[in-house]
C-alpha positions as CSV (number, residue, x, y, z in Angstrom):
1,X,150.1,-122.6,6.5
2,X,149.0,-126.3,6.2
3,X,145.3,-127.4,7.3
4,X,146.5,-129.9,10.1
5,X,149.1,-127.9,11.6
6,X,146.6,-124.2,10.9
7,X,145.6,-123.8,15.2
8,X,149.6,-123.9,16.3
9,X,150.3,-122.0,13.2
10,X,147.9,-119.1,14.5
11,X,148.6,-119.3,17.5
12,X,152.1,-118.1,16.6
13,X,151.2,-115.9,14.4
14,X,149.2,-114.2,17.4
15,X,152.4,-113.8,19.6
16,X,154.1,-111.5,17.5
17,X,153.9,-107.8,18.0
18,X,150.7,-106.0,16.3
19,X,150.3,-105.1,14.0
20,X,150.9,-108.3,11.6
21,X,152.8,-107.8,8.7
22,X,151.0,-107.5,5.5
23,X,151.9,-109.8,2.9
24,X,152.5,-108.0,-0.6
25,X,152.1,-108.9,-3.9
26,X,153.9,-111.9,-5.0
27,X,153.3,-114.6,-2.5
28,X,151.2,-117.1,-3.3
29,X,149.1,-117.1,-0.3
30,X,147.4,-113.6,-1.9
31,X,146.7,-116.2,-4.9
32,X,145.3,-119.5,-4.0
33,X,141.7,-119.8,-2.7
34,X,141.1,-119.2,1.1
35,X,139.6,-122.6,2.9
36,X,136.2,-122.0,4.1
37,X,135.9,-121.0,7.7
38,X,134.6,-124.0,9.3
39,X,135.3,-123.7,12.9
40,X,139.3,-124.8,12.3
41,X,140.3,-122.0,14.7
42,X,137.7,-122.4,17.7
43,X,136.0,-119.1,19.0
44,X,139.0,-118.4,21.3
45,X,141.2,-118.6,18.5
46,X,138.8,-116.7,15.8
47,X,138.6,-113.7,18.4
48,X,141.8,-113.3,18.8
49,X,142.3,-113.5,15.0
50,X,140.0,-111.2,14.4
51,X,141.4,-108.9,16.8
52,X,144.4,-108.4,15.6
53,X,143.4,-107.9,11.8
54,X,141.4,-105.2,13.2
55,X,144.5,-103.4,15.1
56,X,146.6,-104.3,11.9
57,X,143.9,-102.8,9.3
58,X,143.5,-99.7,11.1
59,X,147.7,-99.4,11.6
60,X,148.0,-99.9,8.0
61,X,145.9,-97.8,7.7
62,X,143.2,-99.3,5.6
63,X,139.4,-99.8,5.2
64,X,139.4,-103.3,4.8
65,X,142.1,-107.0,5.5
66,X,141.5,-110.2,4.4
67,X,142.9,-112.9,6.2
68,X,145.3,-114.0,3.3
69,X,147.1,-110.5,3.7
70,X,148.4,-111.3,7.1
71,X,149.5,-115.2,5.8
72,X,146.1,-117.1,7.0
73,X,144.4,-118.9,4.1
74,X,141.2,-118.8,5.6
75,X,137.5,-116.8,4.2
76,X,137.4,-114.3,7.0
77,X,137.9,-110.3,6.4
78,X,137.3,-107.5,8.6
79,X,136.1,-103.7,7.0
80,X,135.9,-100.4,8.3
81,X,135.8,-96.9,6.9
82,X,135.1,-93.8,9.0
83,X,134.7,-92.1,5.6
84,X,136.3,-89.0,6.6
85,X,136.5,-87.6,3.6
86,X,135.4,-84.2,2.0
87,X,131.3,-83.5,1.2
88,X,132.1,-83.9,-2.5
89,X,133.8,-87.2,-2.5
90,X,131.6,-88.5,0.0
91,X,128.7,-87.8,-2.7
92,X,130.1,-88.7,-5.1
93,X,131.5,-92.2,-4.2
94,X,128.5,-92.7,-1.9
95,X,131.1,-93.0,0.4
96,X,129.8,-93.1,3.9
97,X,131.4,-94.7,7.2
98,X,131.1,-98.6,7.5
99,X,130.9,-99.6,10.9
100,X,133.4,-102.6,11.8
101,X,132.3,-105.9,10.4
102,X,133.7,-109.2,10.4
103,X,132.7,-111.3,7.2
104,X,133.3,-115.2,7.4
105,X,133.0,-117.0,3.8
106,X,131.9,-114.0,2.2
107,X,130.1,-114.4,-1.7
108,X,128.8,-111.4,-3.9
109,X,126.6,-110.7,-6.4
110,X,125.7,-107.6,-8.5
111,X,122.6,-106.3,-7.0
112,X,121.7,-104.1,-10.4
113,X,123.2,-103.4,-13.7
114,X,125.2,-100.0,-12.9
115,X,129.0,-100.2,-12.6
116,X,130.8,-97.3,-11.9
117,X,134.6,-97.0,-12.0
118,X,137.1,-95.2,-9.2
119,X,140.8,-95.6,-8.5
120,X,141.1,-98.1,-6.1
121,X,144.5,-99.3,-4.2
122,X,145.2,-102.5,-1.7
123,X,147.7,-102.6,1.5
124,X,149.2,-105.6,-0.4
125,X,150.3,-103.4,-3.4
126,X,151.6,-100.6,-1.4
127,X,152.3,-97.1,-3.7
128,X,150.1,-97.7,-6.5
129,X,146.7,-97.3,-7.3
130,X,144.3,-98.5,-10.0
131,X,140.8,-97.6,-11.6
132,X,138.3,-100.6,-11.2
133,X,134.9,-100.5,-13.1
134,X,132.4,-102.7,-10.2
135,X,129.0,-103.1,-9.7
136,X,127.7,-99.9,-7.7
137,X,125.5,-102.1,-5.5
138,X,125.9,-106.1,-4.1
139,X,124.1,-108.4,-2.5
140,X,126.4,-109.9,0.3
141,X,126.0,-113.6,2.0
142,X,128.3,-113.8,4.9
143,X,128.0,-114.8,8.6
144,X,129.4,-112.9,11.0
145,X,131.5,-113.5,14.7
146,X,128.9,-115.0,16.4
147,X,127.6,-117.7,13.6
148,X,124.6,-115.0,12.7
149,X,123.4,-115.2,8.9
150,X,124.5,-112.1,6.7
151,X,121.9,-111.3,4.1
152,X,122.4,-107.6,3.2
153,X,122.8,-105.3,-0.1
154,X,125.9,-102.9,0.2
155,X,125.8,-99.9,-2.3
156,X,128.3,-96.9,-3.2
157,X,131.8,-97.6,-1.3
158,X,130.9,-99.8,1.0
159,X,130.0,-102.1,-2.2
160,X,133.5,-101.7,-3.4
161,X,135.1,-102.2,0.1
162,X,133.3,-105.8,0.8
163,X,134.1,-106.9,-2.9
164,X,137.7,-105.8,-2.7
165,X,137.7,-108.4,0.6
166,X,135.8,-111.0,-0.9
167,X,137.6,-110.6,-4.0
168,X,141.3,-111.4,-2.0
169,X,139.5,-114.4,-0.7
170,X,139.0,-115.8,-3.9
171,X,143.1,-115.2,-5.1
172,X,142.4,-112.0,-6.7
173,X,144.0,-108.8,-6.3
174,X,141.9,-105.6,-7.8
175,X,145.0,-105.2,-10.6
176,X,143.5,-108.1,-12.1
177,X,140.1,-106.2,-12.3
178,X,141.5,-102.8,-13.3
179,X,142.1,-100.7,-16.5
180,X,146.1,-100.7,-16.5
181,X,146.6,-98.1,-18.4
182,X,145.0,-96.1,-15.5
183,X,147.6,-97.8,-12.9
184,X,149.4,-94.3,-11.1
185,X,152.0,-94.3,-8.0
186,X,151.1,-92.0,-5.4
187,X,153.1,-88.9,-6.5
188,X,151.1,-88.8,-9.7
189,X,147.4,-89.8,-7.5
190,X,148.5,-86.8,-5.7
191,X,149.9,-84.6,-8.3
192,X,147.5,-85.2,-11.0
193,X,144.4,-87.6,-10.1
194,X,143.3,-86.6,-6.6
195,X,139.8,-86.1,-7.7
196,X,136.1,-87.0,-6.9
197,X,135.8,-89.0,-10.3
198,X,138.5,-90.7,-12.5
199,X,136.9,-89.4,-15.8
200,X,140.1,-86.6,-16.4
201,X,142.3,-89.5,-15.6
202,X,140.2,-91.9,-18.6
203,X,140.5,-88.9,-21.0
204,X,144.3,-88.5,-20.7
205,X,145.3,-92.0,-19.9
206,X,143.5,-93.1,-22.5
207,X,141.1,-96.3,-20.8
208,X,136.9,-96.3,-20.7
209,X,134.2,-96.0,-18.0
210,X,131.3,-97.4,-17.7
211,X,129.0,-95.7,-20.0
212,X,126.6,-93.0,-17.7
213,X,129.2,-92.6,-15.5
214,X,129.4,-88.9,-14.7
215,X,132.4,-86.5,-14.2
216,X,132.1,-84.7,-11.0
């Protein structure tokens, strides 16, 4: 999508069927810098943007869509995660639900030395699944729908959900953060990795953790 021609664009984007299509790996929009958001849509526009990345995330279904991933190269993602997953995982992970938030020019910073490692997987790499050493807690800057200032520290997965967004933002995919000798399609995540920790995974794949990281 060029700049000048970006609101018609949209708007025929918008008046196809949701969900969007997700874009996969391989086209360039997933690797070139998103254009700040600086009102280019208008709020009619932005809504209804936002709308439908929030029917197509939760079709996909997925915890998190970055504009990008549905062909718009502008900093805005949406995240979600009802975090319905067993007690163990959930402590584990720190993985607790996320209520829907939209993030406009999103940036990140570690928000403490610890970095802890779990297989992670994006809507735009469909089938596989990767382990990604991150910082356990980050410091987001953001605004949201209305204009309003985001100031907040996310920790456990909801830190690993908003830098997976922000990250897309930026043109990068998690493969380009992960160990790739961990990198697993889903019969093997189901077969032989479908656990709370990756740490049997880093023994018999052969890849590190973060040191302290503890097997669960």
């Amino acid at each position: 999508m060029s700049p000048e021609d970006l609101p018609e664009q949209i708007d025929a984007l918008l008046a196809a069927p949701l969900p969007l299509p997700i874009v996969a790996a391989g086209d360039p929009v997933l690797r070139r810098p998103a254009e700040p958001y600086q009102g280019q849509l208008g709020p009619r526009r932005l809504e209804a943007l936002v709308e439908a990345m929030r029917v197509t995330m939760r079709a996909a279904p997925g915890v998190g869509l970055a504009a990008p991933q549905i062909g718009v190269p502008l900093q805005i993602a949406v995240v979600e995660d009802e975090a319905d997953v067993p007690k163990e995982v959930r402590e584990v992970r720190g993985r607790y639900p996320l209520p829907f938030r939209v993030l406009i020019n999103p940036a990140y910073a570690a928000a403490g030395p610890r970095r802890v490692a779990f297989f992670e997987g994006c809507l735009s790499v469909p089938g596989w699944q990767a382990v990604v050493a991150r910082p356990e807690r980050v410091r987001l800057r953001a605004t949201d729908l209305a204009g309003r200032p985001v100031d907040e520290v996310f920790s456990g997965w909801a830190a690993r959900i908003v830098q997976h967004e922000t990250d897309h933002l930026a043109g990068t995919l998690y493969l380009d953060l992960a160990e790739l000798r961990s990198l697993s399609g889903a019969r093997a995540m189901a077969e032989r990795w479908n656990r709370p920790t990756p740490r049997h995974a880093a023994r018999e794949l052969g890849f590190p953790l973060p040191a302290g990281q503890e097997d669960a």
